[in-house]
BALOBA-1460 file (C-alpha; in Angstrom, 3 decimals):
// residues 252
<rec num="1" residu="x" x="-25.760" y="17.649" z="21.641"/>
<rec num="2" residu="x" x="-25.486" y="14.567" z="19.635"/>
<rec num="3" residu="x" x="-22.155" y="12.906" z="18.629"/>
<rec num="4" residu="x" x="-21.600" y="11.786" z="15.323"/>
<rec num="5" residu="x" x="-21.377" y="8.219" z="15.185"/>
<rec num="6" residu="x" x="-17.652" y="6.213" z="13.878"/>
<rec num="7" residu="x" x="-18.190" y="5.002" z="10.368"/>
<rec num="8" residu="x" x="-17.170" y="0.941" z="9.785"/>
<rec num="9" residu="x" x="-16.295" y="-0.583" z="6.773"/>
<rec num="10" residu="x" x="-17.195" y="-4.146" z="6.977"/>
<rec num="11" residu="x" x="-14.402" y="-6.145" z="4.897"/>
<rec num="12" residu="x" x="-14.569" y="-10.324" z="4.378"/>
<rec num="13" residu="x" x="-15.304" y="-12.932" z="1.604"/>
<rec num="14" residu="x" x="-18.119" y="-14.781" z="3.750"/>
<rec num="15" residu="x" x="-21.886" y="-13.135" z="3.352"/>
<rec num="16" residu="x" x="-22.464" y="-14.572" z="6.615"/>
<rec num="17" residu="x" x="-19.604" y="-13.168" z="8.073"/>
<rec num="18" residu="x" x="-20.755" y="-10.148" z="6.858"/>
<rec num="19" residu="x" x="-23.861" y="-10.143" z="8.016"/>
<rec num="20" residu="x" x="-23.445" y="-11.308" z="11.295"/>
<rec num="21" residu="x" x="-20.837" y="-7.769" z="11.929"/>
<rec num="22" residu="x" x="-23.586" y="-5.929" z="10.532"/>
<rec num="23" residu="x" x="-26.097" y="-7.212" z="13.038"/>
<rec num="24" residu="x" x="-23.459" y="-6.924" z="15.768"/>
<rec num="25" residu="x" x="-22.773" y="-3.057" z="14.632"/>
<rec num="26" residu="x" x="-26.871" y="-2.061" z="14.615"/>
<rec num="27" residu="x" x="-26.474" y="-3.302" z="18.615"/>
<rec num="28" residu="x" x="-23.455" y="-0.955" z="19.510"/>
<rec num="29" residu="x" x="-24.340" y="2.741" z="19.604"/>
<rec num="30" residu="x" x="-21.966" y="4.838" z="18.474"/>
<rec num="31" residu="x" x="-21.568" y="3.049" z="14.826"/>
<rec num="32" residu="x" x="-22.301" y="3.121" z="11.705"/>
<rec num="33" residu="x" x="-21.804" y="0.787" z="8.616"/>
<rec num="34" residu="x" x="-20.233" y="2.820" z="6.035"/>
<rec num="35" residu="x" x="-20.228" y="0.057" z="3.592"/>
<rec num="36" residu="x" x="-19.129" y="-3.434" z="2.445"/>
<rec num="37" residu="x" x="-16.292" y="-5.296" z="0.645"/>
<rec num="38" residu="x" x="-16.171" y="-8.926" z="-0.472"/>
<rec num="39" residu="x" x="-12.439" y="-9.241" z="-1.598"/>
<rec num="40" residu="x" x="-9.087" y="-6.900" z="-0.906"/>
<rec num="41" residu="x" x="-9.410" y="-4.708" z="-4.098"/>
<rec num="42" residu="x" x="-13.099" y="-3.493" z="-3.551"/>
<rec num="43" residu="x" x="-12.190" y="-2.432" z="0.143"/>
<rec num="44" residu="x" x="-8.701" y="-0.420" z="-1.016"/>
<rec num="45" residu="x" x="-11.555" y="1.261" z="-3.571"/>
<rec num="46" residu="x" x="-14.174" y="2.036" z="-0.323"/>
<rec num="47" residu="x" x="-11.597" y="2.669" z="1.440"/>
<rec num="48" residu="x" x="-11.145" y="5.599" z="-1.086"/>
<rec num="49" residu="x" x="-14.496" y="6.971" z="-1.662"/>
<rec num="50" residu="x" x="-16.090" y="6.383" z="1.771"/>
<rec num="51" residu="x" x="-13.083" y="7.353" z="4.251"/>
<rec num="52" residu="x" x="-14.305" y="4.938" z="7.088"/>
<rec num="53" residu="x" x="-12.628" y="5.399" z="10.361"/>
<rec num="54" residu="x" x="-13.095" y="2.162" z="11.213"/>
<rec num="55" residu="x" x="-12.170" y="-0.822" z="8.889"/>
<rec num="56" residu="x" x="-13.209" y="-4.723" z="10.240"/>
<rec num="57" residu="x" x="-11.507" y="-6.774" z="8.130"/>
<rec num="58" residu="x" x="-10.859" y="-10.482" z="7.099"/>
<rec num="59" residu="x" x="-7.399" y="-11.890" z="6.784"/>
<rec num="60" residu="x" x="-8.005" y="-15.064" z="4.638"/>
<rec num="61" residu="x" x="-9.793" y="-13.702" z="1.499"/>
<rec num="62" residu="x" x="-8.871" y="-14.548" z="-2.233"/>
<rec num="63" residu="x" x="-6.879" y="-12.176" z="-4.157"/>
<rec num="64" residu="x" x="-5.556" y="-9.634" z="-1.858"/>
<rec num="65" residu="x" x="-5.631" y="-11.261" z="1.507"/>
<rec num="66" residu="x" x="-6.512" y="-8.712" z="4.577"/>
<rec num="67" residu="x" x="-2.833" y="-8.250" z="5.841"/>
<rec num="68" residu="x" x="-1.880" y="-7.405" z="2.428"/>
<rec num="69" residu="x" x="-4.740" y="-4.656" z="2.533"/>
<rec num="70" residu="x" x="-3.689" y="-3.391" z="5.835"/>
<rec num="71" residu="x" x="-0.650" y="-3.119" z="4.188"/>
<rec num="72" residu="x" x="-1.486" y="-0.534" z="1.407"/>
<rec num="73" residu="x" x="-3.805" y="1.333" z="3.761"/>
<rec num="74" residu="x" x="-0.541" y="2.135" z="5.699"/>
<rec num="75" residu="x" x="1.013" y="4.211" z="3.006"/>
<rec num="76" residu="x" x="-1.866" y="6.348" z="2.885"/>
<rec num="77" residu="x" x="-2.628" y="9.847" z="4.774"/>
<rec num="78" residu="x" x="-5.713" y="9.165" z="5.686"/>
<rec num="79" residu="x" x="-5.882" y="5.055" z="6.534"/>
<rec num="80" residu="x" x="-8.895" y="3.618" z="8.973"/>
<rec num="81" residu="x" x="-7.720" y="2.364" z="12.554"/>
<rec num="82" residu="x" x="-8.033" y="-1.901" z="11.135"/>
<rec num="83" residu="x" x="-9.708" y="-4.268" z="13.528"/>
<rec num="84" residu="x" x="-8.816" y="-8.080" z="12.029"/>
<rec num="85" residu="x" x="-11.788" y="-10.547" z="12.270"/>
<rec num="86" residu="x" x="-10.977" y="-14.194" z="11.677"/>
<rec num="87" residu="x" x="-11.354" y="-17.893" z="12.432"/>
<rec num="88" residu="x" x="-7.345" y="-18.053" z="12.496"/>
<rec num="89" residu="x" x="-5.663" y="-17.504" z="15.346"/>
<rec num="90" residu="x" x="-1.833" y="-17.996" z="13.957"/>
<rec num="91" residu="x" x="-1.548" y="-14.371" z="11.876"/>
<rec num="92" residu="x" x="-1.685" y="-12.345" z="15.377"/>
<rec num="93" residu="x" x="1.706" y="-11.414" z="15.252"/>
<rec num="94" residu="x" x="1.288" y="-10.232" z="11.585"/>
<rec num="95" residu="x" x="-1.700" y="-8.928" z="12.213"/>
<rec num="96" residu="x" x="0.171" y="-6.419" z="15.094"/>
<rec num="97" residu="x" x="3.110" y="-5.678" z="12.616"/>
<rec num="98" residu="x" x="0.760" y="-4.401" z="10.682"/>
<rec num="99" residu="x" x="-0.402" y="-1.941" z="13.525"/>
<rec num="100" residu="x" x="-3.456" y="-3.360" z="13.419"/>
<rec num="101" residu="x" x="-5.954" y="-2.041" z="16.552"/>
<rec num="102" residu="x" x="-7.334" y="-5.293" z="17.323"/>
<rec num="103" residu="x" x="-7.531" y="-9.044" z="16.507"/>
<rec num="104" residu="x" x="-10.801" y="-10.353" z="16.757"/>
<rec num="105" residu="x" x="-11.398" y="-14.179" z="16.797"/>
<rec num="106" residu="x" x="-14.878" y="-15.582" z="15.086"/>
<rec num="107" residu="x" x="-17.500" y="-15.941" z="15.781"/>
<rec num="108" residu="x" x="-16.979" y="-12.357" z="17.027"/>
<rec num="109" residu="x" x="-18.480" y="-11.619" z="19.883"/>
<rec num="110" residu="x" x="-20.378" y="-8.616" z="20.511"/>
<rec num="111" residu="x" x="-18.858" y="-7.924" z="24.220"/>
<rec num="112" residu="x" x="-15.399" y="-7.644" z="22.604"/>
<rec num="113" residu="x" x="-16.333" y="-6.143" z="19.093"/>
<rec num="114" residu="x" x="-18.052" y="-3.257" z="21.480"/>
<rec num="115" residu="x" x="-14.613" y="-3.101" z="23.154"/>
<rec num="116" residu="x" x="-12.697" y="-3.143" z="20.468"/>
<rec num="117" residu="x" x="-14.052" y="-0.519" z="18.495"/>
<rec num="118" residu="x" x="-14.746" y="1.551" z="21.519"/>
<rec num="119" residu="x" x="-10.508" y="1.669" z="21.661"/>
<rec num="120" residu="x" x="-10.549" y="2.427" z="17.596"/>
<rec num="121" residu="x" x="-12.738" y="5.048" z="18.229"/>
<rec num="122" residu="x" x="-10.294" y="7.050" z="20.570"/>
<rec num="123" residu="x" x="-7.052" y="7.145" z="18.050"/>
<rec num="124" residu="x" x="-6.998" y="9.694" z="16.277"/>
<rec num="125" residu="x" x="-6.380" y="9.974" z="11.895"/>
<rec num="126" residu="x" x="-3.267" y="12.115" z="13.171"/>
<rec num="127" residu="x" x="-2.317" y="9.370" z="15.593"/>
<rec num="128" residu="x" x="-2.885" y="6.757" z="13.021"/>
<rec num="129" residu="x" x="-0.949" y="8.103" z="10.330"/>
<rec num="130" residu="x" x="2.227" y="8.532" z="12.823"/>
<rec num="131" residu="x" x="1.935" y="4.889" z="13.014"/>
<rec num="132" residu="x" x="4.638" y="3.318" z="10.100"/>
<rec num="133" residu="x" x="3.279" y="0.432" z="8.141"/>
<rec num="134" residu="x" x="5.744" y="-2.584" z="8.737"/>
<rec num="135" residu="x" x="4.458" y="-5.272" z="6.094"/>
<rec num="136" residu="x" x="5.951" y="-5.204" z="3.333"/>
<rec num="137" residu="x" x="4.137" y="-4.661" z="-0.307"/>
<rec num="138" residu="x" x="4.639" y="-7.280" z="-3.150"/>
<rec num="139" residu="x" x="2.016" y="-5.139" z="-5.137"/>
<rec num="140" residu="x" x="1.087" y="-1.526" z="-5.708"/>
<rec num="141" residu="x" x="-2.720" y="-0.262" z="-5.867"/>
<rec num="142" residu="x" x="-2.830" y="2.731" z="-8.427"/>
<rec num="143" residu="x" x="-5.491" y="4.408" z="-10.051"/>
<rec num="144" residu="x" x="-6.716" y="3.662" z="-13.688"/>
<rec num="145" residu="x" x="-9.780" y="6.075" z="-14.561"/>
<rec num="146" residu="x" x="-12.466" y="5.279" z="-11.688"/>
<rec num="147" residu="x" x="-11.138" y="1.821" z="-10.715"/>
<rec num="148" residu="x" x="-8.147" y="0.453" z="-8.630"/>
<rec num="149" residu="x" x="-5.742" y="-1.251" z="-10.031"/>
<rec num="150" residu="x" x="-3.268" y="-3.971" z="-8.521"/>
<rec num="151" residu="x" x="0.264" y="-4.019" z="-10.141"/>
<rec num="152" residu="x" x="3.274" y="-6.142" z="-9.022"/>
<rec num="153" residu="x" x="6.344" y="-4.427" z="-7.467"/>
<rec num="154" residu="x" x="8.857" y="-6.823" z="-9.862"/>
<rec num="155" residu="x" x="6.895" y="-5.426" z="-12.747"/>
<rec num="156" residu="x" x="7.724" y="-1.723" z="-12.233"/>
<rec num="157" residu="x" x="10.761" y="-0.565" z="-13.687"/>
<rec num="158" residu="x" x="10.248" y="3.120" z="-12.618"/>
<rec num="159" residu="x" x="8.788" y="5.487" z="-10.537"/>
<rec num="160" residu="x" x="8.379" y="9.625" z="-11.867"/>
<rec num="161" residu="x" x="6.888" y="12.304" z="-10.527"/>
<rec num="162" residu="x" x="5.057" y="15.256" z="-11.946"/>
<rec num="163" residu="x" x="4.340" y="18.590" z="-10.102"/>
<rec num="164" residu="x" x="1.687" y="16.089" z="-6.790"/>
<rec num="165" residu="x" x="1.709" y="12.828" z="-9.094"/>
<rec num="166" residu="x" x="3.661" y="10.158" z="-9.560"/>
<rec num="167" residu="x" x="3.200" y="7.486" z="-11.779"/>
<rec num="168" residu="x" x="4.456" y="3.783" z="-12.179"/>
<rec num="169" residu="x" x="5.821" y="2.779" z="-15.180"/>
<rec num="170" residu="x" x="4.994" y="-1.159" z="-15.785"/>
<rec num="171" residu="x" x="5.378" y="-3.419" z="-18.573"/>
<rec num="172" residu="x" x="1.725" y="-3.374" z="-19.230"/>
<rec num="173" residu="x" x="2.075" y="0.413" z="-19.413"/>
<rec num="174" residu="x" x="1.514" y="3.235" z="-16.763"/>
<rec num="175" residu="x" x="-0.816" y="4.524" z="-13.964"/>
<rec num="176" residu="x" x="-0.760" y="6.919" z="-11.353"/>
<rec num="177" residu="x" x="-0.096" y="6.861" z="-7.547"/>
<rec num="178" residu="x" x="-1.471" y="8.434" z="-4.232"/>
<rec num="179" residu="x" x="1.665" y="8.088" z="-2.775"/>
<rec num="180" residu="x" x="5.324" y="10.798" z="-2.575"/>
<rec num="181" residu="x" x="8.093" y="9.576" z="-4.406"/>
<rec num="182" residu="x" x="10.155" y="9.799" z="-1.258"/>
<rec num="183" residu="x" x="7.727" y="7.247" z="0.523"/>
<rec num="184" residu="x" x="7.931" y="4.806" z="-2.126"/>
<rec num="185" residu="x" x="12.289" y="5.512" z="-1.925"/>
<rec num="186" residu="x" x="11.851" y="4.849" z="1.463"/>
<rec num="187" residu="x" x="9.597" y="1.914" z="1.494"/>
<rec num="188" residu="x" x="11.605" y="0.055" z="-1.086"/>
<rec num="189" residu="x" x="14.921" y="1.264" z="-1.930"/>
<rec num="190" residu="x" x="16.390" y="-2.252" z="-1.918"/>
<rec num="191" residu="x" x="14.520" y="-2.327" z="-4.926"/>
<rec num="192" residu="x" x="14.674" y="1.004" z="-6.525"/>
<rec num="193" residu="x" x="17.417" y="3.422" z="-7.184"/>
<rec num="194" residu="x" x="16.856" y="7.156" z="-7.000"/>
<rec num="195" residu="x" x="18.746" y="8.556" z="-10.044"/>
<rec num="196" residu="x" x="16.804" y="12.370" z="-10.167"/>
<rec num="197" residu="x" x="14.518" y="14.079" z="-8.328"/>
<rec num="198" residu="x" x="11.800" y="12.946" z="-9.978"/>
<rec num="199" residu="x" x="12.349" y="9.305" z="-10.422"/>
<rec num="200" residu="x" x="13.280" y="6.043" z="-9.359"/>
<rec num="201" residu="x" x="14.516" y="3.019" z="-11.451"/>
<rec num="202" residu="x" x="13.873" y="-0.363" z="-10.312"/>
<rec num="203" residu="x" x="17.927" y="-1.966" z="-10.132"/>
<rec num="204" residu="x" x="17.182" y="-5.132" z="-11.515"/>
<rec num="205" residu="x" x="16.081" y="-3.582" z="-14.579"/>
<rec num="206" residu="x" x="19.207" y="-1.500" z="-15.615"/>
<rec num="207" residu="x" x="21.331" y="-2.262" z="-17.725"/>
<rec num="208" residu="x" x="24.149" y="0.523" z="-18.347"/>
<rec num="209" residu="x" x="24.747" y="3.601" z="-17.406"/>
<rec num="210" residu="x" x="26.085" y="6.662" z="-21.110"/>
<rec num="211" residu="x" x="27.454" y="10.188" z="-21.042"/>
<rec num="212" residu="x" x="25.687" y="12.146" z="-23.948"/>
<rec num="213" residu="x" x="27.641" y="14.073" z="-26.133"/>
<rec num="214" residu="x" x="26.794" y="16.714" z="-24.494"/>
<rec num="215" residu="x" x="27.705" y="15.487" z="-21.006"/>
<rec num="216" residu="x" x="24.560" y="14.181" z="-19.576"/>
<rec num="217" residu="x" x="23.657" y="10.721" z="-18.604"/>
<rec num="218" residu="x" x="21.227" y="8.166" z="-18.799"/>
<rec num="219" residu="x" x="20.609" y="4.449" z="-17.756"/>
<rec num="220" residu="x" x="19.727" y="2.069" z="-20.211"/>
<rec num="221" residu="x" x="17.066" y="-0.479" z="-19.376"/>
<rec num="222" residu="x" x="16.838" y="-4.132" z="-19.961"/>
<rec num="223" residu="x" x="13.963" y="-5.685" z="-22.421"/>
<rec num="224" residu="x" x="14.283" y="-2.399" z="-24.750"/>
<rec num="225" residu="x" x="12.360" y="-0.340" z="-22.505"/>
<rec num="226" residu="x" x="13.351" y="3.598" z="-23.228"/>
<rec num="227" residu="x" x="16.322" y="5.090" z="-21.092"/>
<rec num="228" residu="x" x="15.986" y="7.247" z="-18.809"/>
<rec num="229" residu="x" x="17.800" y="10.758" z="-17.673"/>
<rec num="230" residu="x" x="20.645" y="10.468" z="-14.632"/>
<rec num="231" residu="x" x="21.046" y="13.422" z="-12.752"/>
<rec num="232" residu="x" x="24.782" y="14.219" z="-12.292"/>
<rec num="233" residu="x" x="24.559" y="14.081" z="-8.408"/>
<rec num="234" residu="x" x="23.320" y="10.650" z="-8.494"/>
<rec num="235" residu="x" x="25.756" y="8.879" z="-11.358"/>
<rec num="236" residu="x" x="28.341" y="7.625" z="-8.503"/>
<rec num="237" residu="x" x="25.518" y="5.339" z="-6.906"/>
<rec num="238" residu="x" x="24.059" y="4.576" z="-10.513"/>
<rec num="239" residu="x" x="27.426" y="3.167" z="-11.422"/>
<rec num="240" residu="x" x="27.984" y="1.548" z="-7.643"/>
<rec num="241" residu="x" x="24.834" y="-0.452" z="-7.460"/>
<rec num="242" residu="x" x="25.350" y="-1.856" z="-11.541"/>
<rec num="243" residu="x" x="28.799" y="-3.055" z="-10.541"/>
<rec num="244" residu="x" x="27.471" y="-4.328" z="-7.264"/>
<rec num="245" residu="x" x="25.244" y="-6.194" z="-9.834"/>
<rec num="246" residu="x" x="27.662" y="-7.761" z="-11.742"/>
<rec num="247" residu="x" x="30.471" y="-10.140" z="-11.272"/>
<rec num="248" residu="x" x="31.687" y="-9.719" z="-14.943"/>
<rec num="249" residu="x" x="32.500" y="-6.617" z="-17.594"/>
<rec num="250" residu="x" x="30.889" y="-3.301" z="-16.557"/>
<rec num="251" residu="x" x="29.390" y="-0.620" z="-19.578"/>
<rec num="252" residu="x" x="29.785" y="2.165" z="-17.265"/>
């Protein structure tokens, strides 16, 4: 009975580089290339359609560098076990942070890539995804039509979800998320304020907090952006974290 064989995404900037893992992976039984990436972006999209288990990736790439990678793929159900390949020895301790399975110095050699992935190959998705990403993000990856698309954390200025999506709201507009709304409270609520169940506002973009006429509230945004509804459970930490904002007057 034959075993299906581990599926690697090969992930660095170099077409040597490249090459030389793919040679190294038609040696080792047990392994199949999956595909390739040349930058960050293109192996977050792979990542997506191909669901490697195995991902060997670069750290020093332009763009999106690898631990910045490794660092979306750990908000995602389904992430590859990440084996880091580079000529730099000094982002090992990163590279663990990011619960990375192994740290590969180049030239890789095919002794220790065999090792390496042999370990990769053992953890499970289920054991993966207990495994909390540590890194973290300065930018988002969300989906815009069949491409991914990288958008700034400071740019956000809220978070809403709808029925299994959420989407970001940006200053160059909006896009949707594979990610719960409670993971992205979790992951950065220095950042973001829960103020219903469906949404988060980013703090530093709130401005005041209104009663309606009719007794309901909203939080009025900075740079004229629309306001948005305050559920009542949430007003007392609305109005905590704008005064904690100011040293002056207060609109609440």
């Amino acid at each position: 009975m034959s075993i299906e064989a581990s599926t690697v995404l090969i992930v660095d900037d170099e077409p040597p580089a490249r090459s030389r893992l793919r040679q190294l992976l038609a040696e080792i039984p047990g392994f199949s290339v999956a595909g390739e990436a040349s930058h960050g972006e293109e192996a977050l999209q792979l990542a997506s359609e191909l669901r490697p288990d195995i991902m060997l990736l670069d750290i020093r790439m332009p763009g999106l560098d690898g631990l910045q990678v490794a660092a979306h793929l750990a908000n995602r159900a389904q992430r590859p076990a990440i084996i880091f390949t580079t000529a730099y020895d000094e982002y090992a301790i990163q590279a663990f942070e990011a619960q990375a399975i192994g740290y590969l110095l180049k030239p890789v050699r095919r002794e220790r890539l065999q090792q390496t992935l042999a370990h990769a190959a053992r953890i499970s998705r289920v054991q993966l995804a207990a495994i909390p990403g540590s890194l973290p993000r300065t930018q988002i990856c969300a989906q815009r039509g069949r491409s991914l698309q990288m958008i700034r954390i400071e740019d956000i200025y809220c978070f809403q979800a709808d029925q299994k999506y959420v989407t970001a709201h940006y200053a160059g507009g909006e896009a949707l998320l594979d990610e719960p709304l409670k993971d992205l409270e979790s992951e950065f609520g220095e950042r973001f304020l829960r103020i219903h169940r469906n949404a988060l506002v980013a703090v530093a973009y709130m401005d005041s907090l209104e009663q309606e006429d009719n007794g309901s509230w909203q939080v009025r945004l900075k740079a004229g952006l629309p306001p948005l509804a305050v559920s009542r459970r949430h007003v007392g930490e609305v109005k905590r974290r704008l005064r904690a904002g100011r040293s002056g007057s207060s609109t609440v």
